[in-house]
C-alpha positions in Angstrom: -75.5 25.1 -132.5 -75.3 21.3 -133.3 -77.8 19.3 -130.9 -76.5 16.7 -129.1 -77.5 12.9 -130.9 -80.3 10.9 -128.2 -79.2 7.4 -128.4 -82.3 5.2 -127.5 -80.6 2.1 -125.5 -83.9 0.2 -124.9 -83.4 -0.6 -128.8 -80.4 -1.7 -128.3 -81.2 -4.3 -125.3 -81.5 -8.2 -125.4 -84.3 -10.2 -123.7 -83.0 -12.8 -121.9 -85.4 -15.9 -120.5 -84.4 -16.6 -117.0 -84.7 -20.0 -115.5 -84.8 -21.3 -111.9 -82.1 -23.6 -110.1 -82.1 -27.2 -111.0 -84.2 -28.3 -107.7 -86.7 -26.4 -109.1 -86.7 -27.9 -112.5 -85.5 -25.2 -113.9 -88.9 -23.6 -115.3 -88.3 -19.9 -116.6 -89.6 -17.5 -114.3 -89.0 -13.9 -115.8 -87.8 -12.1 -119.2 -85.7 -9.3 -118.6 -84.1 -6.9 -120.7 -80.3 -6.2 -120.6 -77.6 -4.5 -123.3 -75.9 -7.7 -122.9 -74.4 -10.9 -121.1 -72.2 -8.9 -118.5 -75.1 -6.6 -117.6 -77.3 -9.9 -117.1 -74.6 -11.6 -114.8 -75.2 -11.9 -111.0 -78.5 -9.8 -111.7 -80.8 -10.3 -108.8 -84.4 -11.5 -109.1 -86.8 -11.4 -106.6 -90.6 -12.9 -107.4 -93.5 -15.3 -105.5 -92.6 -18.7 -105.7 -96.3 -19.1 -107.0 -94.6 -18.1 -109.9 -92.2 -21.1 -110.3 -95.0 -23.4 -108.7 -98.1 -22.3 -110.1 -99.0 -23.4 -106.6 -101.6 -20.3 -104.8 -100.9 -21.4 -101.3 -97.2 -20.0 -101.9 -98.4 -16.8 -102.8 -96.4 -15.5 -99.2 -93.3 -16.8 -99.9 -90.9 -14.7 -102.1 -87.4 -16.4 -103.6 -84.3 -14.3 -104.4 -82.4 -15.7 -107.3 -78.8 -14.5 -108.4 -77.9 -15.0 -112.5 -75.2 -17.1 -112.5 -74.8 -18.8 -116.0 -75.5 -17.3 -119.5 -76.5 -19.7 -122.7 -77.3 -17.3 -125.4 -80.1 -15.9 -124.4 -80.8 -18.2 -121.5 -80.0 -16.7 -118.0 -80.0 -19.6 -115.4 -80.2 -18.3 -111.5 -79.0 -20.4 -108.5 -81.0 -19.5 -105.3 -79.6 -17.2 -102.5 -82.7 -17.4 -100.4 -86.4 -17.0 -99.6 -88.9 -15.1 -97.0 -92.1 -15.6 -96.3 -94.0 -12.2 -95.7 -93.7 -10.7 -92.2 -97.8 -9.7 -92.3 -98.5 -13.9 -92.8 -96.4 -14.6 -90.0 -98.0 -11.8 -87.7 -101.6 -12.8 -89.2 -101.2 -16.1 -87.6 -100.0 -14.7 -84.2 -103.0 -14.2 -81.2 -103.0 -13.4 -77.7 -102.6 -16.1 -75.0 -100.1 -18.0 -77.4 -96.0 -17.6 -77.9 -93.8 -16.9 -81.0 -90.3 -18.3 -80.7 -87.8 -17.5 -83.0 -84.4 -19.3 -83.5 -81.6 -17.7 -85.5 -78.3 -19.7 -86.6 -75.7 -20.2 -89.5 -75.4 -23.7 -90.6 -73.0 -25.7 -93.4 -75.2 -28.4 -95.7 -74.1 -31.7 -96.9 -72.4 -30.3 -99.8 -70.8 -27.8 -98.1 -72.5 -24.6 -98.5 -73.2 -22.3 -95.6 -76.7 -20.7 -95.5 -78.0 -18.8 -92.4 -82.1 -19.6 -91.4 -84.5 -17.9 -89.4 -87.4 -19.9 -88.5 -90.5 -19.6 -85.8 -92.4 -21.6 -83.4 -96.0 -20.6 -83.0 -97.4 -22.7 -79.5 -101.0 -23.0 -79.3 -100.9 -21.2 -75.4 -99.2 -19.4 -73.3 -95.9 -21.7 -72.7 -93.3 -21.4 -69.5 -90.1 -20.1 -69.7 -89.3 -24.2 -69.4 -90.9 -25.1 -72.5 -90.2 -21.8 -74.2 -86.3 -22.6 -73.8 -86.8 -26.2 -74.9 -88.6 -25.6 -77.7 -86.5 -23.3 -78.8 -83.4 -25.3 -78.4 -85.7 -28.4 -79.9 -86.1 -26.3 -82.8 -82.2 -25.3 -83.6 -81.0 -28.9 -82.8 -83.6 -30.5 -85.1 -83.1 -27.7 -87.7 -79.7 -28.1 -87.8 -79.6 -31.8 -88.2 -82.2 -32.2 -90.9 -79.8 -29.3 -92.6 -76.9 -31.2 -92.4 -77.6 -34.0 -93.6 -78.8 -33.1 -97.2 -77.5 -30.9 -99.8 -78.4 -27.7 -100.1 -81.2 -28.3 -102.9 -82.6 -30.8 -101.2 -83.5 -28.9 -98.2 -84.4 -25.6 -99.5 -86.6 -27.6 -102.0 -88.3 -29.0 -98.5 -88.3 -26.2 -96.7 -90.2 -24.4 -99.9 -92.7 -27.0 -100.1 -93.3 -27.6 -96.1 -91.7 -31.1 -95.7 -89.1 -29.4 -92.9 -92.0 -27.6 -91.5 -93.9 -30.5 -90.7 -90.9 -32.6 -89.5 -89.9 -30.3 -86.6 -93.8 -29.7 -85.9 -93.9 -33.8 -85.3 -91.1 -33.4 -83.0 -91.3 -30.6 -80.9 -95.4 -31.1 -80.3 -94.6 -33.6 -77.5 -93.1 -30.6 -75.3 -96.0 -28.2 -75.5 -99.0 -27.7 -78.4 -98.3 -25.9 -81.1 -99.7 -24.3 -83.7 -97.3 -24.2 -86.5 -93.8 -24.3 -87.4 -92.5 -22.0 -90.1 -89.0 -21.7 -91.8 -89.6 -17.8 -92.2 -86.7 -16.8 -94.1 -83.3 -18.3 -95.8 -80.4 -16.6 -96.9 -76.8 -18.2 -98.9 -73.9 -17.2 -97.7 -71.8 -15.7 -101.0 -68.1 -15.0 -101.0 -68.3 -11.2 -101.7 -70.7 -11.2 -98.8 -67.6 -11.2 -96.3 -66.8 -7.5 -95.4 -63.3 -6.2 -96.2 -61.2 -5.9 -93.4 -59.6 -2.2 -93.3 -56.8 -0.7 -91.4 -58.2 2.4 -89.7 -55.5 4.9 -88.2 -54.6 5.2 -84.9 -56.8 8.0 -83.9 -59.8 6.4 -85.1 -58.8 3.1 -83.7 -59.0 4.9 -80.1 -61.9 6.5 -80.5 -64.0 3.4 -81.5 -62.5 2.1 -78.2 -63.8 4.5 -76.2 -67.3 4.4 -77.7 -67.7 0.5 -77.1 -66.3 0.8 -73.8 -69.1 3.2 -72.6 -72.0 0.9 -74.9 -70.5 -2.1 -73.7 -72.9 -3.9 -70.8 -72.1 -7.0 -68.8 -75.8 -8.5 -68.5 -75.8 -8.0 -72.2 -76.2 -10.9 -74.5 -73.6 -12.8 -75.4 -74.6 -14.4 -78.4 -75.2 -12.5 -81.5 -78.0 -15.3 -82.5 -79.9 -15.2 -79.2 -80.3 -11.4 -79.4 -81.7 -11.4 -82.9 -84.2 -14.1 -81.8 -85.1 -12.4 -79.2 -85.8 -9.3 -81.1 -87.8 -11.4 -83.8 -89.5 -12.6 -80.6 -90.2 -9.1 -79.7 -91.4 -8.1 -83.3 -93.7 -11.2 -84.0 -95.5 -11.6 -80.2 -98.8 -9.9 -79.9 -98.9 -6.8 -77.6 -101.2 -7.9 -74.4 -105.0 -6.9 -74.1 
């Protein structure tokens, strides 16, 4: 009986240098192995930015680059978003003090739409007063600064603290804070939007029914207030 011929594709692979957008200088940040250009392309990389900035104080912040170009066996990766860790954020949290969240899509200067999620840590226990001006302080402000620069530009801020610092400088007048911290970025790519399917007639009535009966009035209305207040939820400390 013939045996069957093991063909050994790690031979056969390619390592491709990958660099980082152009805000970032393009440094290379990663070798990776693929069989060849089309495998590389739209490839997703995840890694500290400590590793683009050699900096150890950015050792909680992870990037998420997409391969977008191919040069021989240069890959060069746009950004599609970063996050600082969830146990940093909740390692700065204590009792007797408020995290406030604010969740929103906004467009750039340039025209690209990017959704951010950012955080407002006071330094005591605020009132609902301050907690809702804050809060809308830091969406304005955030949303302002945003558009008026390119993309780059802000995310290249926003990784190195300038934005941080700017909204801290403006909201501290309304109650003390702590910090400020742009938690977590994300680009907005075409093949992100869902197809839109025709479901039959049947189905169609039966996903009626089903959000008729989860449907509440005193509900939230807005899909970004809900998810802030569920990051609020997730990041406040439980009471002694």
């Amino acid at each position: 009986m013939a045996t069957k011929k093991v063909v050994d594709t790690w031979k056969s692979k390619s390592w491709y240098s990958v660099h980082a957008p152009k805000f970032l200088n393009e440094v290379e940040v990663a070798q990776i192995p693929a069989l060849d250009d089309e495998h590389m392309l739209n490839r997703i990389i995840q890694i500290p930015l400590k590793d683009i900035t050699k900096d150890l104080s950015h050792v909680y912040t992870n990037v998420k680059l997409r391969v977008s170009e191919i040069k021989g066996k240069s890959a060069y990766a746009k950004f599609i978003g970063h996050e600082v860790s969830r146990e940093y954020i909740h390692a700065l949290v204590r009792r007797r003090m408020d995290a406030l969240n604010a969740v929103f899509s906004v467009t750039s200067k340039d025209g690209i739409e990017f959704r951010i999620k950012a955080v407002v840590l006071t330094g005591v226990s605020c009132s609902g007063t301050q907690k809702r001006a804050l809060r809308n302080g830091l969406t304005t402000e955030l949303k302002r600064i945003a558009e008026s620069k390119t993309f780059g530009e802000f995310i290249y801020d926003t990784l190195f603290g300038k934005t941080s610092a700017e909204i801290y400088r403006l909201l501290r007048t309304i109650a003390p804070l702590k910090r400020v911290e742009i938690r977590k970025t994300e680009l907005k790519e075409v093949f992100d939007t869902p197809e839109i399917r025709e479901l039959p007639s049947d189905a169609l009535e039966e996903e009626k029914k089903v959000e008729s009966k989860e449907s509440t009035p005193d509900g939230p209305t807005d899909a970004n207030d809900s998810e802030a207040k569920a990051e609020d939820s997730a990041t406040t400390p439980s009471p002694a």
